[in-house]
N, C-alpha and C positions, 0 to 999 in steps of 0.2 A: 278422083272418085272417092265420094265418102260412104261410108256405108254406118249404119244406124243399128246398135242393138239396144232392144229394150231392156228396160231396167230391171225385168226379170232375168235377164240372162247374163252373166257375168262373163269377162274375158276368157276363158277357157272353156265356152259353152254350157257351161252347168248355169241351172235354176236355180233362185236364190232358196227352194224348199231342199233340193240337193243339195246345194251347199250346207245348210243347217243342221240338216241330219246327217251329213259326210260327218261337218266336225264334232258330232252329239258319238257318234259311233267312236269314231277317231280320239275322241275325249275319255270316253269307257276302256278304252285297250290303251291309251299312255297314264291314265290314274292308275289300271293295276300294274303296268310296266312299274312304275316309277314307285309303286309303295313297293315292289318284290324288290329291285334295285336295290332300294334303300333298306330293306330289312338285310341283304345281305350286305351292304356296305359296315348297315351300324351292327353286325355279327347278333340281330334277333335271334335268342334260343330257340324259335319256333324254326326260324332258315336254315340254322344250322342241324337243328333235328332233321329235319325235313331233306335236306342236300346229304347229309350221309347218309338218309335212310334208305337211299337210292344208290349210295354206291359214291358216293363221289367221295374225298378226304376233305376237314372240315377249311385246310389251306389252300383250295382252290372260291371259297367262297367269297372273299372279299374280290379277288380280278374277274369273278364273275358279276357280281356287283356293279364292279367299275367297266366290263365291257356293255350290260347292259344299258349305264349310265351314258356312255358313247353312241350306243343305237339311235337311245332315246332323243337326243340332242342332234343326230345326224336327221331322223325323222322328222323332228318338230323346224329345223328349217326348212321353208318353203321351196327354195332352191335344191335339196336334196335329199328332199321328204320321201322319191322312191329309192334312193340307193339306201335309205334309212329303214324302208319297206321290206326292201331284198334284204340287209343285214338280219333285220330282226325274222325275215321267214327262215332264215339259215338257222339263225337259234332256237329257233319255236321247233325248228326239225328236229333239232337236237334232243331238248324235250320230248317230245313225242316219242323219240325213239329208245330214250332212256325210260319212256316209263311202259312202254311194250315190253322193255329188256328184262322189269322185273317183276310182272305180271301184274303190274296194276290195272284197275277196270276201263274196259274201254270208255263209256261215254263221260264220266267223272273228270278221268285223270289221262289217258291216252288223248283223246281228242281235246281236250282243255286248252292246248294250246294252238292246235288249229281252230277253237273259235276267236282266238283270241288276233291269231292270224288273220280269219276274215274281216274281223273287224277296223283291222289298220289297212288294210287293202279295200275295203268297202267304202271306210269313209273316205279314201283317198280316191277312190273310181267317180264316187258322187260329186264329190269336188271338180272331178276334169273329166271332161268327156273326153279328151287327146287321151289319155290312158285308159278311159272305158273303153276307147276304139279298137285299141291294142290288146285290149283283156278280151276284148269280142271278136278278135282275128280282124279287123280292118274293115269292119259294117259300119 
């Protein structure tokens, strides 16, 4: 039995306009991953401000750097782009909850990285409907 999808519809059931804007979204949240990454990797004065001004010592900012770099790289392959999903929503909690810890503003700077969370979960739902199914309880 053969079965026929149109060429709007790709292998994992998403639209080719889903698709597009998956990876348009998905593209905006690993550009800012990947420029923070890199500012702490290459120890930018602005990161290093910015990472003790919240409490952290300025020698956790390079392994922070390099775990981010590890997210990023576990997301961007296609084969393990949700465990790269789950990694990075673990660290975004973190975030979040360090910048409740020191009264920064909520929609600024608390929630900053829950949009940046939906956006790597968005463009990845648009992408497959087998994980929108599951984002949606099994509809």
């Amino acid at each position: 039995m053969t079965t026929t999808i149109s060429s709007d519809v790709h292998e994992h059931g998403a639209t080719t306009a889903q698709v597009w804007i998956g990876r348009v979204l998905s593209g905006i949240a690993v550009l800012f991953l990947a420029m923070d990454a890199a500012m702490k990797v290459l120890q930018v004065p602005a990161a290093v401000e910015g990472t003790t001004k919240v409490g952290y010592p300025a020698g956790v900012i390079l392994p922070l750097g390099i775990i981010q770099f590890i997210c990023l790289a576990v997301y961007l392959i296609p084969r393990t782009r949700v465990l790269g999903a789950i990694l990075w929503t673990g660290y975004l909690g973190g975030a979040v909850a360090t910048h409740v810890r020191v009264g920064d503003p909520l929609f600024t700077h608390i929630l900053f990285p829950v949009y940046v969370a939906a956006l790597l979960w968005g463009g990845l739902c648009l992408r497959d409907a087998r994980l929108r199914a599951v984002v949606q309880g099994g509809r």
